[in-house]
matplotlib code that plots the C-alpha trace (Angstrom):
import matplotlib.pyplot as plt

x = [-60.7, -64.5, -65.4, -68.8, -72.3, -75.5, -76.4, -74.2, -76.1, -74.4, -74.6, -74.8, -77.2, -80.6, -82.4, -79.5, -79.0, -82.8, -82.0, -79.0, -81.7, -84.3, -81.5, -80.4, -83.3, -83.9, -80.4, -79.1, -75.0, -74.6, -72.6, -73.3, -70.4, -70.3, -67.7, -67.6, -68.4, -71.6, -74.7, -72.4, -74.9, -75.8, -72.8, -71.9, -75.0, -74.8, -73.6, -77.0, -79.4, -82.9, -84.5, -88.3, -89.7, -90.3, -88.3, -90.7, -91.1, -86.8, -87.2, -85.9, -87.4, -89.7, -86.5, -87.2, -85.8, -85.9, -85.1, -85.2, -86.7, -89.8, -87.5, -83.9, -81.4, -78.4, -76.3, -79.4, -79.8, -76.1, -76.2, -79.3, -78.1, -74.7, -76.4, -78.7, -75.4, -73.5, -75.8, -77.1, -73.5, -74.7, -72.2, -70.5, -67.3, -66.8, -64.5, -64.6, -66.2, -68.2, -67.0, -68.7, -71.4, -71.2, -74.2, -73.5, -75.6, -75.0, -75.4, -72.9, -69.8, -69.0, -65.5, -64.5, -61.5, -60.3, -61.7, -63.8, -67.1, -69.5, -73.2, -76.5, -78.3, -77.7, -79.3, -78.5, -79.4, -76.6, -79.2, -78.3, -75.9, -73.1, -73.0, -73.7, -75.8, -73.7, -74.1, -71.9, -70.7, -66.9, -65.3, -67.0, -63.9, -62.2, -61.2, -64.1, -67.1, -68.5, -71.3, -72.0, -72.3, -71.3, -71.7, -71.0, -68.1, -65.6, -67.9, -67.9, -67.0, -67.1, -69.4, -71.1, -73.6, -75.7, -77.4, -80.4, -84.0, -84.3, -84.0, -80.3, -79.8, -82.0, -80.5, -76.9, -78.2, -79.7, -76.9, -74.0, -75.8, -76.2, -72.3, -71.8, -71.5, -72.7, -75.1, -76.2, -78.8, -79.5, -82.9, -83.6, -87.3, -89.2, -89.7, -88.5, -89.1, -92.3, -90.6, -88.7, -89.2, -92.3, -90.9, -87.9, -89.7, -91.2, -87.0, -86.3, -88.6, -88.4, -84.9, -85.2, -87.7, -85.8, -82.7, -80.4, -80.2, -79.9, -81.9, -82.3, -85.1, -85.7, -81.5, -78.4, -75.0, -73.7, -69.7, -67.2, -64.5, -61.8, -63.3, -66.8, -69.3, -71.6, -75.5, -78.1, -81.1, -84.4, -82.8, -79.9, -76.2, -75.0, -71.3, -71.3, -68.0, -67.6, -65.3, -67.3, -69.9, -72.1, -73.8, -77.0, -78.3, -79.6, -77.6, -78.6, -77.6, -74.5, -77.0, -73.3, -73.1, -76.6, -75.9, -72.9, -75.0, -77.4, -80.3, -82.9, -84.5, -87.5, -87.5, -88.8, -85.5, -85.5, -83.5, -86.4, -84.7, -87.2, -88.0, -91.2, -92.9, -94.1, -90.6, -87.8, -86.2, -85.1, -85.4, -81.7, -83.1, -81.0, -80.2, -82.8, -83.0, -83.8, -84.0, -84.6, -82.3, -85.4, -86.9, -84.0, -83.3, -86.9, -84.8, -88.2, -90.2, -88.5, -87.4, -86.5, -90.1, -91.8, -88.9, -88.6, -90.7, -88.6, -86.1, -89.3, -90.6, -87.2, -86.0, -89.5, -88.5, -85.5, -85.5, -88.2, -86.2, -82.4]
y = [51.7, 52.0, 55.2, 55.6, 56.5, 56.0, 55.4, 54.1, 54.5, 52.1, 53.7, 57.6, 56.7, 59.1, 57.0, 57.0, 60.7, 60.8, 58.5, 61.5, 64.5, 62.0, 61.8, 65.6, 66.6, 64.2, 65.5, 61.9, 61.4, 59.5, 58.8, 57.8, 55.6, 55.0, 52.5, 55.2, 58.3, 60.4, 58.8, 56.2, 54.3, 57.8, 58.5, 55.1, 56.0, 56.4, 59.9, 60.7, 58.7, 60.0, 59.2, 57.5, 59.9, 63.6, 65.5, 65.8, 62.1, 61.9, 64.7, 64.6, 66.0, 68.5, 69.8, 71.3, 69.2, 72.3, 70.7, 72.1, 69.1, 67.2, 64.1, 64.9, 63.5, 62.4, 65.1, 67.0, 64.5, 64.6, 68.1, 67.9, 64.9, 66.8, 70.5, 68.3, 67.0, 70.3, 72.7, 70.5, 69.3, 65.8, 63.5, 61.4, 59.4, 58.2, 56.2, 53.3, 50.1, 48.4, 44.3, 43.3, 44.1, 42.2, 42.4, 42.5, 42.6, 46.6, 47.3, 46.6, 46.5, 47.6, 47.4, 48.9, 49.2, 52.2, 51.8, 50.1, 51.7, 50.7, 52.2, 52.0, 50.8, 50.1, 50.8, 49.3, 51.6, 50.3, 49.7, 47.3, 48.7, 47.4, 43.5, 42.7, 39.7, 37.8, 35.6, 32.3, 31.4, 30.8, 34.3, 36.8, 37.8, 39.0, 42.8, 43.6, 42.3, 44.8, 45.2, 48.7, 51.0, 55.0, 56.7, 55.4, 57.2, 54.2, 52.2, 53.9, 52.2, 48.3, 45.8, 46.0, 42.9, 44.1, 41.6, 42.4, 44.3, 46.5, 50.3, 50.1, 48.1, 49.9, 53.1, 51.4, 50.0, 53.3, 55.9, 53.2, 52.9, 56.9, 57.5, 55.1, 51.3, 48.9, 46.6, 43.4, 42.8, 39.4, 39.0, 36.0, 36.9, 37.5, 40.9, 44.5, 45.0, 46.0, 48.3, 50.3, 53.9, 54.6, 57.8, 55.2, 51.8, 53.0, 53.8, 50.9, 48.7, 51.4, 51.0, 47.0, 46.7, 48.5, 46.8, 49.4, 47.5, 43.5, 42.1, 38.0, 37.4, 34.1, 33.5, 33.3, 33.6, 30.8, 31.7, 35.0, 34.8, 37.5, 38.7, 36.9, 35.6, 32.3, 32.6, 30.1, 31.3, 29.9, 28.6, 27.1, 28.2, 31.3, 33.0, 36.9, 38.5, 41.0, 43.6, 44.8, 42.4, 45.3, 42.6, 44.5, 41.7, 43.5, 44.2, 42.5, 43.5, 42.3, 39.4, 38.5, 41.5, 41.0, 37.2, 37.9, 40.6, 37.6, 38.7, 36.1, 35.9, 34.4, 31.4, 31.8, 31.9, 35.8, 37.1, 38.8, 40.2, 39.3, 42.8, 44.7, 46.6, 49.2, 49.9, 48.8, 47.1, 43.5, 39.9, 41.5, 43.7, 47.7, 47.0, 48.6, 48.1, 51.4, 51.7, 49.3, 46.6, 45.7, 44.0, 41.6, 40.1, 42.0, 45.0, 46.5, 46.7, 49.3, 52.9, 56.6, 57.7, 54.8, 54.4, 57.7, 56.9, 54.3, 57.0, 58.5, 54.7, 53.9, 56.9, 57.2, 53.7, 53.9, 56.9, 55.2, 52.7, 54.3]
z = [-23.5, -25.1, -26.1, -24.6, -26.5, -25.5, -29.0, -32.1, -35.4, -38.2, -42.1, -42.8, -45.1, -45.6, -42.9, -40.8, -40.9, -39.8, -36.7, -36.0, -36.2, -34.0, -31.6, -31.2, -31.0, -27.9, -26.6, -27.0, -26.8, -30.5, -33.0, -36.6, -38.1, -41.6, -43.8, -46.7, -47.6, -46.0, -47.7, -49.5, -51.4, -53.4, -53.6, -55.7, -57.6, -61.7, -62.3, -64.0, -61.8, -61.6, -58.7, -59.0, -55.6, -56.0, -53.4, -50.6, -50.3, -49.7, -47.2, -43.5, -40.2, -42.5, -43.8, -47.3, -50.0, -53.2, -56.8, -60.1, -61.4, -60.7, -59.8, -58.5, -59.6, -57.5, -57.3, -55.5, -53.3, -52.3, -51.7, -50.1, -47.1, -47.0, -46.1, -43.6, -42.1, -42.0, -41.2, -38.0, -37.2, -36.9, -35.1, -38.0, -38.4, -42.2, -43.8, -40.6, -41.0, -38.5, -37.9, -35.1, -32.4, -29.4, -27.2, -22.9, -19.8, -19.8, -23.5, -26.5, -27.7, -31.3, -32.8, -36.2, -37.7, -35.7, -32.3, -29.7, -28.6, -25.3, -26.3, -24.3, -27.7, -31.8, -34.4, -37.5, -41.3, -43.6, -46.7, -49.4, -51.6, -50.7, -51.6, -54.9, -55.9, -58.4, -61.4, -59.9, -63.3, -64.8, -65.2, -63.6, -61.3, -64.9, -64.8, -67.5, -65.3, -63.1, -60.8, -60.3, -63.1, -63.1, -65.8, -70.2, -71.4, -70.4, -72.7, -75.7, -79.2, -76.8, -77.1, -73.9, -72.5, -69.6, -67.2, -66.1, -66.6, -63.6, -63.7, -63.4, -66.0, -68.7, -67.6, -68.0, -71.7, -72.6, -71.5, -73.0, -76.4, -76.6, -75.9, -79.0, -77.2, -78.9, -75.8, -75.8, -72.6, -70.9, -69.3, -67.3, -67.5, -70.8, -70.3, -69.3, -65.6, -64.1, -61.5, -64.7, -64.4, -66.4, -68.3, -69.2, -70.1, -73.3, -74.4, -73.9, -75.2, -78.2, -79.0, -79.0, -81.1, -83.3, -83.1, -81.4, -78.3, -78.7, -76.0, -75.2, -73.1, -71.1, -70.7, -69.0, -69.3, -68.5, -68.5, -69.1, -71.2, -72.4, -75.5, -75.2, -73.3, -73.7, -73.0, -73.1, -74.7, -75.9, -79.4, -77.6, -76.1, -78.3, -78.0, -78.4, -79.2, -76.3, -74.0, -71.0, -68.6, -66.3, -64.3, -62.6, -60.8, -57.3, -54.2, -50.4, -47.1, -45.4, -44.0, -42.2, -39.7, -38.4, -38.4, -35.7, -33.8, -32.9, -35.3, -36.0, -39.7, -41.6, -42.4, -45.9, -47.7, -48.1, -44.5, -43.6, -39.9, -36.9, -35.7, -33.8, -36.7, -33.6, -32.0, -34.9, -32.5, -33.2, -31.0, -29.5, -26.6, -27.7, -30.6, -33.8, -37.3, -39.5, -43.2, -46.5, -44.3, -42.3, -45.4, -45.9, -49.4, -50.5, -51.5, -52.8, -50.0, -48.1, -49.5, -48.1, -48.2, -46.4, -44.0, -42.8, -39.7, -38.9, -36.7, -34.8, -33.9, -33.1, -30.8, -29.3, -27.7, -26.6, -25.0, -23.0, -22.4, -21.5]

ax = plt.figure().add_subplot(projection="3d")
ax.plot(x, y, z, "-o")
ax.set_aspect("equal")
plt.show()
C-alpha cells in the first residue's frame, strides 16, 4: 500500500526545509525525504568551509540566523537548519533515497528504497552536490583520486595535485599546504577563478607567486597513475611524482531523476529544466522544482539567498490548486 501525502518534498536541503515551514504553516499533510543526512550537502561540506553570504541572506521564514562571525562557517549553518528542524518538528525521513516518481491521473507515485508513497504534488530541492563532474581520463577510479574534499590532515607530508580554480579548490590548496602538503594545482583556464572568495583570492595568487603552491595554468591531466600523474601543459606533456588527486571540478544535479519524472530541459546543452519562473512548477502538471536544481548544469545561478522565495511561489500555487 501507498502511504498517502498531499505533498512529498525530495532533499532536506536549506530550500527544502523552507518548502517544510511553507507547508505547516499552510496546514499541508507532507513529508520531506532525504537520501542522507538533514541538509546533506553541508553536511559533506569541508570542515572549515566559510560560507560567501552573511547569515541573514541563508535565513529561513524570518527565522534569526545569529553568528559570531561576519560569514558562518558550516558548522553554524548546520546547527542553524537542525534547530530550524527540531524546534518546528518538521516532517522528515533521512537516510532514504528517492528512485523514481511516476506521474498518474490522480497525482504521483514516488518509490524509495523503503516504501511507496501516493502524493497530491512534488516538489523537487535536491541541489547539486551529489554527482560529481569528473575528469574522463585513465585512472581516476584509483583509491587516491577523490572528488570531495573535507578537511587537510589526511594530506599532510603527500604530494597533493588539486584540479581546479574554484573556491573549493583554492580552499583545498590553501588548508593542504598549511598542514605541511606539498600541492601542485591544475587549471584548465589561465587564471584563478573569478567567483573565488575575495578575502581568499589574494592567498592564493600570493602563495603562487611565491612558489609555495605549484600552479599550471592553461592544462590538463591527461591520465592517473599510482605514484604520478601526466598533464599537458603549455610547454608540452609533463609527469609529476604524486600520492593524492582532489579533483574539484563542479558537481550537477542527478539530471537522471528529473529525466524519469518526465521533466523537459533546454536545449542549449546545459539541462536547464523547463519550469514557470511565477509558480516553480515544471511542464509535469504537481510536480515543482525548488532550489539551485532549477538552474541545471548552471550551478551558479541559483543559491540559498535568491532561492528562498522559491517555497512561497511554490506553496502559494499549489495550495491553489489541491
Amino acid at each position: 500500500m501507498n502511504i498517502e501525502k498531499d505533498i512529498i518534498i525530495i532533499g532536506a536541503g536549506p530550500i527544502g526545509i523552507a518548502c517544510a515551514m511553507a507547508c505547516k504553516d499552510k496546514h499541508l499533510n507532507y513529508l520531506v525525504i532525504e537520501k542522507g543526512s538533514l541538509t546533506n550537502s553541508i553536511f559533506n561540506y569541508p570542515l572549515n568551509m566559510t560560507f560567501f553570504s552573511s547569515s541573514e541572506k541563508l535565513e529561513i521564514d524570518n527565522i534569526p540566523f545569529i553568528s559570531i562571525n561576519p560569514k558562518p562557517n558550516r558548522n553554524e549553518a548546520l546547527e542553524y537548519y537542525r534547530r530550524v528542524t527540531t524546534s518546528n518538528n518538521l516532517h522528515i525521513n533521512l537516510y532514504e533515497a528517492v528512485n523514481d516518481i511516476i506521474k498518474e491521473d490522480q497525482g504521483f507515485i514516488i518509490k524509495t528504497s523503503k516504501t511507496n508513497y501516493h502524493a497530491k504534488k512534488v516538489i523537487i530541492s535536491t541541489g547539486f552536490y551529489d554527482v560529481p563532474v569528473t575528469l574522463n581520463v585513465p585512472g581516476e577510479d584509483l583509491p587516491k583520486v577523490a572528488h570531495y574534499y573535507k578537511e587537510a590532515h589526511p594530506y599532510s607530508l603527500q604530494n597533493v595535485v588539486v584540479v581546479g580554480a574554484s573556491n573549493s579548490s583554492v580552499d583545498a590548496a590553501l588548508e593542504i599546504y598549511r598542514k605541511g602538503g606539498h600541492v601542485t594545482m591544475i587549471i584548465r583556464g589561465d587564471a584563478i577563478g573569478e567567483r573565488v572568495k575575495y578575502w581568499v583570492k589574494p592567498d592564493i595568487i600570493n602563495r603562487i607567486a611565491e612558489g609555495s603552491i605549484i600552479a599550471h595554468f592553461n592544462s590538463e591531466i591527461q591520465e592517473i597513475k599510482e605514484k604520478s600523474v601526466i598533464v599537458t601543459t603549455p610547454n608540452g606533456t609533463i609527469e609529476i611524482t604524486n600520492d593524492f588527486v582532489i579533483a574539484l571540478t563542479g558537481y550537477q544535479p542527478n539530471i537522471t531523476l528529473l529525466e524519469h519524472a518526465g521533466i523537459s530541459f533546454s536545449d542549449d546543452g546545459k539541462y536547464i529544466p523547463n519550469y514557470n519562473e511565477d509558480t516553480m512548477e515544471t511542464n509535469i502538471e504537481g510536480l515543482y522544482l525548488a532550489g539551485v536544481i532549477c538552474g541545471g548544469l548552471d550551478t551558479h545561478k541559483w543559491f540559498i539567498e535568491n532561492s528562498r522565495i522559491h517555497a512561497k511561489k511554490i506553496i502559494k500555487h499549489l495550495t491553489e490548486n489541491i
